[in-house]
N, C-alpha and C positions, 0 to 999 in steps of 0.2 A: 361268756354268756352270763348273764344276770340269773340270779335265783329267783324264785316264784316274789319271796317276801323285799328282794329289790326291786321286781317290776314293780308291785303293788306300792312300794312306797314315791316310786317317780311317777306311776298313774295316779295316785294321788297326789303328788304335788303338781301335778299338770294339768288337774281338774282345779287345784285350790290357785294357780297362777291367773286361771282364765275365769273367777268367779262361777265354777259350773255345780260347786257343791249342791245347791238347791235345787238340780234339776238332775240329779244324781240318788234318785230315792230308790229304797229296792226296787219298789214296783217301777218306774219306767227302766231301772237298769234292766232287769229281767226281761220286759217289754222288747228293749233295743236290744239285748242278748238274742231273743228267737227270731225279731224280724234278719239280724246276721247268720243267725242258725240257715234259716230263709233262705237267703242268699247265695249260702255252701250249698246246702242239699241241691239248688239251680243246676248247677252245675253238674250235677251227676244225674238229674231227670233224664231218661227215654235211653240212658248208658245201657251197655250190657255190663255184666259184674267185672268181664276181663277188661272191656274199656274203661273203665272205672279204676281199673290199676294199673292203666297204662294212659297214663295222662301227656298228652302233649307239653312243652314244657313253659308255652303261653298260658295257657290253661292251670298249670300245675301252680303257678304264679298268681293266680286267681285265687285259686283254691289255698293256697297261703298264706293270701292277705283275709282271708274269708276266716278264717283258721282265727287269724291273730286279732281280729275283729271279736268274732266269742270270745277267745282268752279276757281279752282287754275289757266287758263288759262282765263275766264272769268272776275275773278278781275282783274288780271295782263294786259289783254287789256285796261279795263275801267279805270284803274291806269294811263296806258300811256296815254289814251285821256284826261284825266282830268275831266270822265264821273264818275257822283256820281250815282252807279249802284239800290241802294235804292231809291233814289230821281226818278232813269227814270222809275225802277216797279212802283213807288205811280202815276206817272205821266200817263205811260200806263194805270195805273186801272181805270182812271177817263174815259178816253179816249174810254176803255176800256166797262166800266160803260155807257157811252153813245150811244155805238155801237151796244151794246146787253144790252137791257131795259130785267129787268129780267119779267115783264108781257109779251114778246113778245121769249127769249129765255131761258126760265124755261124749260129742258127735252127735249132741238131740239141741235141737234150739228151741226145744218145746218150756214151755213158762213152767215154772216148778210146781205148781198147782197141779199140770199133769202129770206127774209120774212121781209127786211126791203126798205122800196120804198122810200130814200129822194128824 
């Protein structure tokens, strides 16, 4: 299996093989990242939560390629920003970590805003 920063560098040579750099700006990456976003989410419209985790495995195949569709649009933005996409999830989870104390959102999917009063 490839690491994040080998995908990133053969999606980048793969965009730089086919002339696509100039049509590889954050803004359409991001663009063509949620129309995939799109895509995924189809897939689980009008589901019930259990059928949603019990995917057929046509389906589930779908939903994989839907999967490696974001990735693949995801690095390739954080590529051109010069964003180390590992470094800002670790960075988020602290952040993340402090905003939701798991003694205060253990079992509440409620936004931090309710049940946290800075």
């Amino acid at each position: 299996m490839d690491s994040l920063a080998e995908l990133t560098h053969k999606l980048r040579e793969f965009a730089q093989a086919r002339d696509w750099e100039k049509f590889h700006s954050p803004k359409n990456l991001a663009m063509a990242m949620i129309v995939e976003a799109a895509e995924l989410v189809e897939h689980f419209q009008w589901l019930t939560t259990e059928q949603s985790q019990t995917l057929e495995a046509a389906k589930l195949e779908q939903v994989r390629q839907e999967i490696g569709d974001v990735l693949i649009y995801l690095t390739r933005m954080a590529d051109r920003l010069g964003i180390d996409p590992v470094a800002a999830a670790h960075d988020k989870m602290v952040i993340n970590a402090a905003k939701y104390p798991a003694e205060l959102a253990r079992g509440n999917a409620a936004k931090s805003t309710e049940y946290c009063k800075s």
